[in-house]
DSSP file (Angstrom, degrees, kcal/mol; ACC not computed):
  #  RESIDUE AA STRUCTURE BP1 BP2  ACC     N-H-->O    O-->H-N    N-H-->O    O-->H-N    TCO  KAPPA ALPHA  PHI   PSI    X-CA   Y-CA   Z-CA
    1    1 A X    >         0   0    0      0, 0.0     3,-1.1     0, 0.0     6,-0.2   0.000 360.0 360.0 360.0 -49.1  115.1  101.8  111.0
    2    2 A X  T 3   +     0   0    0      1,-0.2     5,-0.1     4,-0.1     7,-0.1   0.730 360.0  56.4 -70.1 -38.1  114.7  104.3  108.3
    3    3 A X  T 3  S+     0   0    0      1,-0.1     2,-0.7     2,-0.1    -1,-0.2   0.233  88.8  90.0 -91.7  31.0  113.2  107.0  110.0
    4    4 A X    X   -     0   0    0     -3,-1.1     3,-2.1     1,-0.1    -1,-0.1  -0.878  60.9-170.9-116.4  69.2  116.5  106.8  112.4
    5    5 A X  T 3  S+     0   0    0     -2,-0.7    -1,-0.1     1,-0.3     4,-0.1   0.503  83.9  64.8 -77.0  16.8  119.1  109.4  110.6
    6    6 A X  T 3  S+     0   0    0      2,-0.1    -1,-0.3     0, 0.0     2,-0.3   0.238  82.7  92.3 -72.5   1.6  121.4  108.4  112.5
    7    7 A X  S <  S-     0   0    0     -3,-2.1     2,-0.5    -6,-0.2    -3,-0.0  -0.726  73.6-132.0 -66.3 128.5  121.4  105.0  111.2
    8    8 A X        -     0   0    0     -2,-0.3     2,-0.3     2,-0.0    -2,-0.1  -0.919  35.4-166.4 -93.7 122.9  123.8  104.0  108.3
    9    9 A X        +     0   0    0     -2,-0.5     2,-0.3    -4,-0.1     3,-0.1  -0.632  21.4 134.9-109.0 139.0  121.2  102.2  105.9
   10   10 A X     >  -     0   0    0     -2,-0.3     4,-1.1     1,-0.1     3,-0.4  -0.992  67.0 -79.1-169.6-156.2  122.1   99.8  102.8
   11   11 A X  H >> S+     0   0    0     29,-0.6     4,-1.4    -2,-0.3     3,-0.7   0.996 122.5  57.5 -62.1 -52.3  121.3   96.8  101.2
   12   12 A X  H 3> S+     0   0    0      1,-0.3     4,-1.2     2,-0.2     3,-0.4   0.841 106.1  58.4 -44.0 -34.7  123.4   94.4  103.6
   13   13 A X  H 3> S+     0   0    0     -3,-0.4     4,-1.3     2,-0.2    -1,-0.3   0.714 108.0  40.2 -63.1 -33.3  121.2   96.0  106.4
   14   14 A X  H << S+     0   0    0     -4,-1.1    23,-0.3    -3,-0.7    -2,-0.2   0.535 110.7  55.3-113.4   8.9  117.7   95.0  105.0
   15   15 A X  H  X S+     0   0    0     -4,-1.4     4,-1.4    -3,-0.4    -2,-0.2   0.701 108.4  50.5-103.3 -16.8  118.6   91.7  104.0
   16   16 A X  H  < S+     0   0    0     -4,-1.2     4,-0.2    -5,-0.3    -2,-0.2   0.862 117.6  43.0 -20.9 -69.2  119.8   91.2  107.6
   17   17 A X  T >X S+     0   0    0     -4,-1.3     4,-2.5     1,-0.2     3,-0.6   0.832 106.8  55.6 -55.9 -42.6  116.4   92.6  108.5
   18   18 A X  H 3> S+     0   0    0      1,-0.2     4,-2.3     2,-0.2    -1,-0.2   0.947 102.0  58.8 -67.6 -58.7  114.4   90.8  106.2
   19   19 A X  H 3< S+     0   0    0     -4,-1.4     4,-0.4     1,-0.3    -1,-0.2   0.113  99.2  58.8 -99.5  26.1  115.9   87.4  107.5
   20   20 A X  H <> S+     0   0    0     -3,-0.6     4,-1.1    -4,-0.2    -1,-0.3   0.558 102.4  57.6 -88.3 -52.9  114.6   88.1  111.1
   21   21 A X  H >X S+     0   0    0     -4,-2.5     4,-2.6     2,-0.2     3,-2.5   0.976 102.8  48.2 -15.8 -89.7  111.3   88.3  109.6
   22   22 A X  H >< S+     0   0    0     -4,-2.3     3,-6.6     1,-0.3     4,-0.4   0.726 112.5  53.1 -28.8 -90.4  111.5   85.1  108.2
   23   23 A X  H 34 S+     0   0    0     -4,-0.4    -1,-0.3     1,-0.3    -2,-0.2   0.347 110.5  42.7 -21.2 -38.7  112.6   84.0  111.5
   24   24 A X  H << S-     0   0    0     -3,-2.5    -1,-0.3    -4,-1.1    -2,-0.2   0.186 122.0-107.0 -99.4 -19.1  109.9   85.4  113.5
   25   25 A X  S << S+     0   0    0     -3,-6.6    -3,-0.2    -4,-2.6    -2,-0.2   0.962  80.5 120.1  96.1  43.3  107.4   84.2  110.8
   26   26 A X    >>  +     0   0    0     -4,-0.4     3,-5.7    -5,-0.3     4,-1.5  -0.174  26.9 169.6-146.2  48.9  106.4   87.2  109.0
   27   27 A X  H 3> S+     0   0    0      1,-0.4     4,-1.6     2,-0.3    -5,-0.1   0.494  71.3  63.6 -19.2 -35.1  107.3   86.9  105.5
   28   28 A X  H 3> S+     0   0    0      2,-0.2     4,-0.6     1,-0.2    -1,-0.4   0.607 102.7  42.6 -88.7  17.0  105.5   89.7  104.3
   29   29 A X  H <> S+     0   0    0     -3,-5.7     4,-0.6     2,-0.2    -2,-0.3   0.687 112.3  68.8-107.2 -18.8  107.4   92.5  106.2
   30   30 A X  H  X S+     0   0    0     -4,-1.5     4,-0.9     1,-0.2    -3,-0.2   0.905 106.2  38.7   3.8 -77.8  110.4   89.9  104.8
   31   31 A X  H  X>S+     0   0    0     -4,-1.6     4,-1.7     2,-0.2     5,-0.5   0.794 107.1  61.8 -57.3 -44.3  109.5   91.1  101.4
   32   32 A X  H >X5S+     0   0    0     -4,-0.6     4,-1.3     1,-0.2     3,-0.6   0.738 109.5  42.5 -52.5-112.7  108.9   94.5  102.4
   33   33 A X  H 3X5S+     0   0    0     -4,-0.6     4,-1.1     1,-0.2    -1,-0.2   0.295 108.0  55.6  -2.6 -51.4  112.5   94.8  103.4
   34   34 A X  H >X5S+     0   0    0     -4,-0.9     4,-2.0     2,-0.2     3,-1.5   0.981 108.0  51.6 -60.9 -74.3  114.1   92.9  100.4
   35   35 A X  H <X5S+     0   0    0     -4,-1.7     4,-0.9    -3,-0.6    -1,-0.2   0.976 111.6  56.5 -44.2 -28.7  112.2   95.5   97.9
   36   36 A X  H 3<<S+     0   0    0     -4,-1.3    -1,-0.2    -5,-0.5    -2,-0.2   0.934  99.6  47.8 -58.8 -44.6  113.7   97.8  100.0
   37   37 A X  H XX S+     0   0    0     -3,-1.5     3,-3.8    -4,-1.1     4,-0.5   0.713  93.4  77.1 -65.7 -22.3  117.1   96.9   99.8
   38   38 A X  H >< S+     0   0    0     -4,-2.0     3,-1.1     1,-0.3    -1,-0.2   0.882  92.5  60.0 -63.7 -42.0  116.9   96.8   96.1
   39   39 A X  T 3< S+     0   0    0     -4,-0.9    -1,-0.3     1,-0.2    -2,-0.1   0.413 102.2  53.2 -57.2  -2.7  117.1  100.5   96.6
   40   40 A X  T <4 S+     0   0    0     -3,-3.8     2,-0.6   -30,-0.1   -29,-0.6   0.576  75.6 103.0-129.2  -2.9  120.2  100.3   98.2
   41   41 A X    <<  +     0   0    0     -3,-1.1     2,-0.3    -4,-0.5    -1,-0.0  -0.677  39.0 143.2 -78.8 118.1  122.4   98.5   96.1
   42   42 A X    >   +     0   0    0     -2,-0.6     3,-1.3    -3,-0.0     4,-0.3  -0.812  48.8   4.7-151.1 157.4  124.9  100.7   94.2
   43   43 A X  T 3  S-     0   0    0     -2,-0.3     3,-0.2     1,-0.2    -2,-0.0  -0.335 120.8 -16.1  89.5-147.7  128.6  100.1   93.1
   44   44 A X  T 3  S+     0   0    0      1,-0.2     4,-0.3     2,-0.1    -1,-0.2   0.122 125.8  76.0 -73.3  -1.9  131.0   96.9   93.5
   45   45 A X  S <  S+     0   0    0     -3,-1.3     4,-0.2     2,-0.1     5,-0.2   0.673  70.2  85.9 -94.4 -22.2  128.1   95.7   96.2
   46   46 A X  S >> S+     0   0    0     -4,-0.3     4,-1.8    -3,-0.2     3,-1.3   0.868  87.0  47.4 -48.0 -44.9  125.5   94.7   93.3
   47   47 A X  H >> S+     0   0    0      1,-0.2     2,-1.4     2,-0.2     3,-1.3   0.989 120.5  37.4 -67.7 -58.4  126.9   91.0   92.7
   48   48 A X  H 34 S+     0   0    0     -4,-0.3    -1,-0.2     1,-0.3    -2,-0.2   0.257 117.0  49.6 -99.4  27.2  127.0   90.1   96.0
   49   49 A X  H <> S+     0   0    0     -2,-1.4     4,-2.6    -3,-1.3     3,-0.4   0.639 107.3  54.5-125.3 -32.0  123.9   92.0   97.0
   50   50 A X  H <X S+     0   0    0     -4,-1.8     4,-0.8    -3,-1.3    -2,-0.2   0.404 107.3  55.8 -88.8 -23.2  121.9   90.4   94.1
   51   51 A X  H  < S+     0   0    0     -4,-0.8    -1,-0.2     2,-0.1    -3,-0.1   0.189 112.2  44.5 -84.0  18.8  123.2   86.5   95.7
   52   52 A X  H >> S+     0   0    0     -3,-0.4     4,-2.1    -5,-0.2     3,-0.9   0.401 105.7  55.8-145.2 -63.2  121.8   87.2   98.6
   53   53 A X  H >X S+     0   0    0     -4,-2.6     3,-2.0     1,-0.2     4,-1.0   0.922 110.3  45.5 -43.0 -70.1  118.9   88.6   97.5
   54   54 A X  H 3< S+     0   0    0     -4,-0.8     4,-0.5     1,-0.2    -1,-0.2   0.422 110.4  55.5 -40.8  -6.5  117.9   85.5   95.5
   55   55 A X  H <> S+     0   0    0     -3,-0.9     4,-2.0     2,-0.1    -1,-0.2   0.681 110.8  43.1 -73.3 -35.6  118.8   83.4   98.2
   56   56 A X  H <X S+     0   0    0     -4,-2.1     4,-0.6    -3,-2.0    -2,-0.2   0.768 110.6  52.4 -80.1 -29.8  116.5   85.3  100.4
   57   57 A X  H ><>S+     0   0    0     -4,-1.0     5,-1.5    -5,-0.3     3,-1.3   0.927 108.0  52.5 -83.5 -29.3  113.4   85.6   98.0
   58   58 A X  H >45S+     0   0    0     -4,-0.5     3,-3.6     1,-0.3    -1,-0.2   0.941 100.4  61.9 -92.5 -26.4  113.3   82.1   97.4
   59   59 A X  H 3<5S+     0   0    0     -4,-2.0    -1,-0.3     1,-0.3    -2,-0.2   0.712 111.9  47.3 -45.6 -20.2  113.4   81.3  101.6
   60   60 A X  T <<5S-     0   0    0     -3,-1.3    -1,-0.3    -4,-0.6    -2,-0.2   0.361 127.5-106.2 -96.8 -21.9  110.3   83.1  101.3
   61   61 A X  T < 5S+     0   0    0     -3,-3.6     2,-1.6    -4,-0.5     3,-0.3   0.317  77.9 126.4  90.3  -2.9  108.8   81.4   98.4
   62   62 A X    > < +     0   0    0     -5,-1.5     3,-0.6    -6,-0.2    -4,-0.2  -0.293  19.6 142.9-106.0  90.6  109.2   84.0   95.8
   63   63 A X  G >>  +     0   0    0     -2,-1.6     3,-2.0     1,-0.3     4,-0.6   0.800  66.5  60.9 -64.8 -33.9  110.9   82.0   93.3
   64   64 A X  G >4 S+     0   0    0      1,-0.3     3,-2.9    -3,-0.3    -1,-0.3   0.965  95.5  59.7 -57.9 -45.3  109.4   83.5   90.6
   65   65 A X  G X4 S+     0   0    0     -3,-0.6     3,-0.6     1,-0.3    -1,-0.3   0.597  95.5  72.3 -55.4 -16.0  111.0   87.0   91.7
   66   66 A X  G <4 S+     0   0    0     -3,-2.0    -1,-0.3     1,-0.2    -2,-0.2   0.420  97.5  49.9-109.2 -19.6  114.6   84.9   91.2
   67   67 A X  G <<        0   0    0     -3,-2.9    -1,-0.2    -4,-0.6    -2,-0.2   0.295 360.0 360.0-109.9  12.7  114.0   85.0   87.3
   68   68 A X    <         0   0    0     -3,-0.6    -1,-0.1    -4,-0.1    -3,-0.1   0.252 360.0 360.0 -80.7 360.0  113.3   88.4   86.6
């Protein structure tokens, strides 16, 4: 996905990604993604990129990451 520059990348995209992981049962490339996305949040997207992240680390079990 990233090495695609024709691809328009941001957060919404790699929490998307991330929760095909999960689905397919591979939590850590899950996580991979999410720390990824963190990279991508900028602007008026931050609250609602930041519920959706915590919703997503904790499907995963990293609650802790949810208290930062």
């Amino acid at each position: 996905m990233e090495s695609n520059s024709n691809l328009g990348i941001d957060w919404n995209a790699c929490v998307i990604a991330s929760g095909r992981y999960i689905k397919s049962g591979l939590p850590d490339k899950a996580f991979e993604m999410l720390k990824t996305s963190e990279e991508y949040k900028h602007g008026n997207s931050k609250g609602a990129a930041w519920e959706n992240l915590i919703s997503t680390y904790a499907s995963i079990g990293k609650k802790d990451l949810c208290f930062i």
